[in-house]
Short mmCIF file of the C-alpha atoms (twelve columns), coordinates in Angstrom:
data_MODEL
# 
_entry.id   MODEL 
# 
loop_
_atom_site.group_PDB 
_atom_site.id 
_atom_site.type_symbol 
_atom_site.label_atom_id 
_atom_site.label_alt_id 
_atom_site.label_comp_id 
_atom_site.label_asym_id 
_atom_site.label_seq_id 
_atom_site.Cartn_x 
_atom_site.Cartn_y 
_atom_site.Cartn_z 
_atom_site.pdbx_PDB_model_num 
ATOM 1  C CA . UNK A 1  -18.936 -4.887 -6.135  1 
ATOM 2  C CA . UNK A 2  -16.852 -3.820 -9.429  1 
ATOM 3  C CA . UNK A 3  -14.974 -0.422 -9.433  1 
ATOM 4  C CA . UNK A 4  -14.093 1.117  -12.787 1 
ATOM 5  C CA . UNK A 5  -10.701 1.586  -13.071 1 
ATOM 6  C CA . UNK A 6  -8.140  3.625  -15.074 1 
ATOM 7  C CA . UNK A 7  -5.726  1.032  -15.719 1 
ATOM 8  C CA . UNK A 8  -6.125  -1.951 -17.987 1 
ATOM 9  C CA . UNK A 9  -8.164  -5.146 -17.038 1 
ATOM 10 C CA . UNK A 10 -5.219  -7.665 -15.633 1 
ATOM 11 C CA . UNK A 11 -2.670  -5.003 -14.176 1 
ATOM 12 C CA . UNK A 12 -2.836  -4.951 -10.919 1 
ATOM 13 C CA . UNK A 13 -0.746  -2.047 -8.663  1 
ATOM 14 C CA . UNK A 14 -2.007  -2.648 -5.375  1 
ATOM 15 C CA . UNK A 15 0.351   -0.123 -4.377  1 
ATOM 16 C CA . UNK A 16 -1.032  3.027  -6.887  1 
ATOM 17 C CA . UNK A 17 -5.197  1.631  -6.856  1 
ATOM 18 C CA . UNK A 18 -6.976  2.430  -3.632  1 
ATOM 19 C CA . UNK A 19 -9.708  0.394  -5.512  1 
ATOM 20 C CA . UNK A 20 -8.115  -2.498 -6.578  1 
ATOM 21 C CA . UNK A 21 -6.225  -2.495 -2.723  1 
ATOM 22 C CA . UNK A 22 -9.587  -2.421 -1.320  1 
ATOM 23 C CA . UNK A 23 -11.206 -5.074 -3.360  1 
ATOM 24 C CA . UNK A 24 -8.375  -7.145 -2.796  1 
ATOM 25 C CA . UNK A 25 -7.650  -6.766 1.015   1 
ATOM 26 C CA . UNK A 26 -4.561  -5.194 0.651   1 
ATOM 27 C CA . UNK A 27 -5.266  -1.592 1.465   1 
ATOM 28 C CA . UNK A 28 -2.931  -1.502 4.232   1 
ATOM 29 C CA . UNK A 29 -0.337  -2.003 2.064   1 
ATOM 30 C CA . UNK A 30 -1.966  0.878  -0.063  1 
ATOM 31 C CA . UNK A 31 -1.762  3.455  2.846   1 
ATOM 32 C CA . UNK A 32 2.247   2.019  3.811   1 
ATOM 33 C CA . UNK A 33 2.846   2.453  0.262   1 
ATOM 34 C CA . UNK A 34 1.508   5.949  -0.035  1 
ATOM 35 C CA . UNK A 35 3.732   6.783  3.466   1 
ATOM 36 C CA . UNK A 36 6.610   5.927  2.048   1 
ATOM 37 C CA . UNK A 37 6.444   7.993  -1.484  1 
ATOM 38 C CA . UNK A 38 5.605   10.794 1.250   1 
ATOM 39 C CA . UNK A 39 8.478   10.149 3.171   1 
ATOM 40 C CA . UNK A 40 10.886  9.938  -0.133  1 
ATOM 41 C CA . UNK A 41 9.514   13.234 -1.137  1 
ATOM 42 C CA . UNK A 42 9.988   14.686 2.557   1 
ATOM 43 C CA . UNK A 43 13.402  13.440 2.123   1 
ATOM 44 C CA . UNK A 44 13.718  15.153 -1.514  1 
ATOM 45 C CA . UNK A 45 12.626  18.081 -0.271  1 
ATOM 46 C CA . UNK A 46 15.150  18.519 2.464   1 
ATOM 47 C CA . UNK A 47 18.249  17.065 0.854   1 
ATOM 48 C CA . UNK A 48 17.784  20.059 -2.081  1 
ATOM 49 C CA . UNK A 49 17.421  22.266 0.898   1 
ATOM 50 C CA . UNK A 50 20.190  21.504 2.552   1 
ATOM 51 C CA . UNK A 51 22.574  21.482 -0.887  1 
ATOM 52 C CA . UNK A 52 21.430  25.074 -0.841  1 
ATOM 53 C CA . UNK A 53 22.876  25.983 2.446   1 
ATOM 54 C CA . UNK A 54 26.270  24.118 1.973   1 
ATOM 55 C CA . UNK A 55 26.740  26.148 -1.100  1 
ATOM 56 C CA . UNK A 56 25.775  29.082 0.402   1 
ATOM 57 C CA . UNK A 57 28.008  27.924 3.492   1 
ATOM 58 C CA . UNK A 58 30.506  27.395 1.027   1 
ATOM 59 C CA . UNK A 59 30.810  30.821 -0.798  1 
ATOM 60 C CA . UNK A 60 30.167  32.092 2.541   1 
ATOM 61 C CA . UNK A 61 33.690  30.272 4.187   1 
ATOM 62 C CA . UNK A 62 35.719  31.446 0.295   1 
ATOM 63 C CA . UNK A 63 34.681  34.989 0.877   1 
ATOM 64 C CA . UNK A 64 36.095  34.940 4.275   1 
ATOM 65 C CA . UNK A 65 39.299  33.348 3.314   1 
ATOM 66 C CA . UNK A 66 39.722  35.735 0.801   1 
ATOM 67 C CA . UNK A 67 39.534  38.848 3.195   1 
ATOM 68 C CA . UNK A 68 42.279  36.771 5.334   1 
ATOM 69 C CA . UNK A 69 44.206  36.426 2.556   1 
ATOM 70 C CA . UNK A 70 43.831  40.339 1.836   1 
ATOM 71 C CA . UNK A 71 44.483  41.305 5.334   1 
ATOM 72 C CA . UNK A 72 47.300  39.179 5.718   1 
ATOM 73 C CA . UNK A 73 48.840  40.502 2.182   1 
ATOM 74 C CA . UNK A 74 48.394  44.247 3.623   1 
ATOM 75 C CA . UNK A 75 49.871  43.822 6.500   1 
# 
């Protein structure tokens, strides 16, 4: 049986095509395909989130070595 498809006739993307994976025989490789563009974006998702804390950490550790530096100064 003959799915339509969105791409042209000839390309084949196995990995982006649940219908050309399936006609083929390759839709495991469809499904460890998809798992791993979900992983990279899990990834994504928590490197940004942990560049937020470190900067926050990071203005966090100035401020308090700027009050040191004030207390010290004063005495």
């Amino acid at each position: 049986m003959w799915t339509r498809h969105e791409h042209e006739p000839g390309l084949f993307d196995a990995g982006h095509c649940r219908a050309c994976a399936r006609e083929t025989g390759l839709l495991g490789h469809y499904w460890r395909v998809q798992e791993e563009e979900s992983s990279l974006r899990a990834a994504v998702r928590w490197a940004r989130q942990a560049r937020s804390y470190a900067i926050w950490a990071l203005g966090m550790s100035g401020v308090g070595i700027l009050l040191t530096a004030i207390a010290l100064l004063r005495g």
